[in-house]
C-alpha positions as CSV (number, residue, x, y, z in Angstrom):
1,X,-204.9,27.0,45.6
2,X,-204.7,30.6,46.5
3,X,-206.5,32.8,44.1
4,X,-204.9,34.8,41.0
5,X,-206.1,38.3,40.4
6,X,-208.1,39.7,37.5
7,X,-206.0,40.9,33.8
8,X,-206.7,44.3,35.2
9,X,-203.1,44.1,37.7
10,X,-200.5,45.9,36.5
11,X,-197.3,45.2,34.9
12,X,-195.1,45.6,38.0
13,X,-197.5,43.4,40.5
14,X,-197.1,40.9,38.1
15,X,-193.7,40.8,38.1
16,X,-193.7,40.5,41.7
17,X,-196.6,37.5,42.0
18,X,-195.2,35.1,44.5
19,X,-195.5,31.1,43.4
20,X,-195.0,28.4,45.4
21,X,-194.2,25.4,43.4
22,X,-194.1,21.9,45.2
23,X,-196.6,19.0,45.9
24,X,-199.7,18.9,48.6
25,X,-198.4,16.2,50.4
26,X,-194.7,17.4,51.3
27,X,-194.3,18.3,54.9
28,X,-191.7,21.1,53.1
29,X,-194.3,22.5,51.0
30,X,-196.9,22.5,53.6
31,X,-194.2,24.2,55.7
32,X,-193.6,27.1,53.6
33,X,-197.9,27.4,52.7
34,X,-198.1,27.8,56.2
35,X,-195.6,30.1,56.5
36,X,-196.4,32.4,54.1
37,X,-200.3,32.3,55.0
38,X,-199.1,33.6,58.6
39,X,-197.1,36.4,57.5
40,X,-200.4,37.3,55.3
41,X,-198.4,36.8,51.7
42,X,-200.7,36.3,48.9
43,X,-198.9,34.2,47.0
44,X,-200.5,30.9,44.1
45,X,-199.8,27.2,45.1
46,X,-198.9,25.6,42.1
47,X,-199.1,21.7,42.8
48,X,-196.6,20.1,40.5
49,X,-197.5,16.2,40.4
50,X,-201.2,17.7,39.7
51,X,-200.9,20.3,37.5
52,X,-198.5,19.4,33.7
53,X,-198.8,23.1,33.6
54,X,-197.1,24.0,36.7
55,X,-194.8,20.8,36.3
56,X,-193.3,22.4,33.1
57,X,-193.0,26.2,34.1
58,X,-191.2,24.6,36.8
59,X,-189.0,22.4,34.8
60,X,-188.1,25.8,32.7
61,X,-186.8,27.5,35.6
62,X,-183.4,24.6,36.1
63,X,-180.8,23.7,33.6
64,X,-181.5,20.3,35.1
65,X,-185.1,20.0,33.4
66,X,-185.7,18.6,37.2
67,X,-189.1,19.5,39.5
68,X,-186.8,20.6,42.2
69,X,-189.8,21.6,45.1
70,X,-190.6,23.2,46.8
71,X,-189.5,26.6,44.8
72,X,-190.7,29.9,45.6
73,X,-190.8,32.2,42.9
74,X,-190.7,36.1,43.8
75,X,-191.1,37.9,40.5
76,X,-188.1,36.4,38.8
77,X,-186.5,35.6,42.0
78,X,-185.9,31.8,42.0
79,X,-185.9,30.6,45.9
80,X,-184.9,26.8,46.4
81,X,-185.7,25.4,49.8
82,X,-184.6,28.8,51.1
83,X,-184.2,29.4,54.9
84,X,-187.0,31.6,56.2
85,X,-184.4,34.5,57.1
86,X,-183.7,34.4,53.2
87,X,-187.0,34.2,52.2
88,X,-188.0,37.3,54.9
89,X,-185.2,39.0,53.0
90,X,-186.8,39.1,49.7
91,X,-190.3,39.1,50.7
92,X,-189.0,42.8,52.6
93,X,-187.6,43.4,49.7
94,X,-191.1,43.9,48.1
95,X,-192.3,46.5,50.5
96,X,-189.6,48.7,49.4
């Protein structure tokens, strides 16, 4: 799992930590971990079948109640399955 930072980060880099929400052994998951580790994101891996924690938040986030993974989270920026042009798009969108 990638690390979190200390309670000392700020209002607005919370609100723009970067989840990954899916399961260790889904080539889709692994996919996008790789992905975002080449483009140097720091983002947190939240592994849903290990983690009742991370199972709920993402549970919260779909009317359904279902774990729909992999999810990235940007901020409040709910990304399922996205395309990597889509996901460039709002990752970009951070640097601004």
């Amino acid at each position: 799992m990638a690390n979190t930072r200390s309670s000392s980060v700020n209002k607005k880099e919370r609100s723009l930590l970067i989840k990954l929400f899916g399961h260790k052994d889904c080539h889709k998951t692994q996919t996008y971990q790789r992905y975002l580790k080449e483009k140097g994101v720091q983002f947190v891996f939240l592994d849903v079948h290990e983690d009742d924690a991370a199972a709920s938040e993402l549970r919260s986030l779909y009317t359904t109640g279902k774990l729909n993974f992999p999810t990235i989270l940007i901020g409040t920026k709910k990304l399922r399955n996205p395309k990597f042009d889509e996901l460039d798009k709002w990752l970009e969108s951070l640097a601004n």
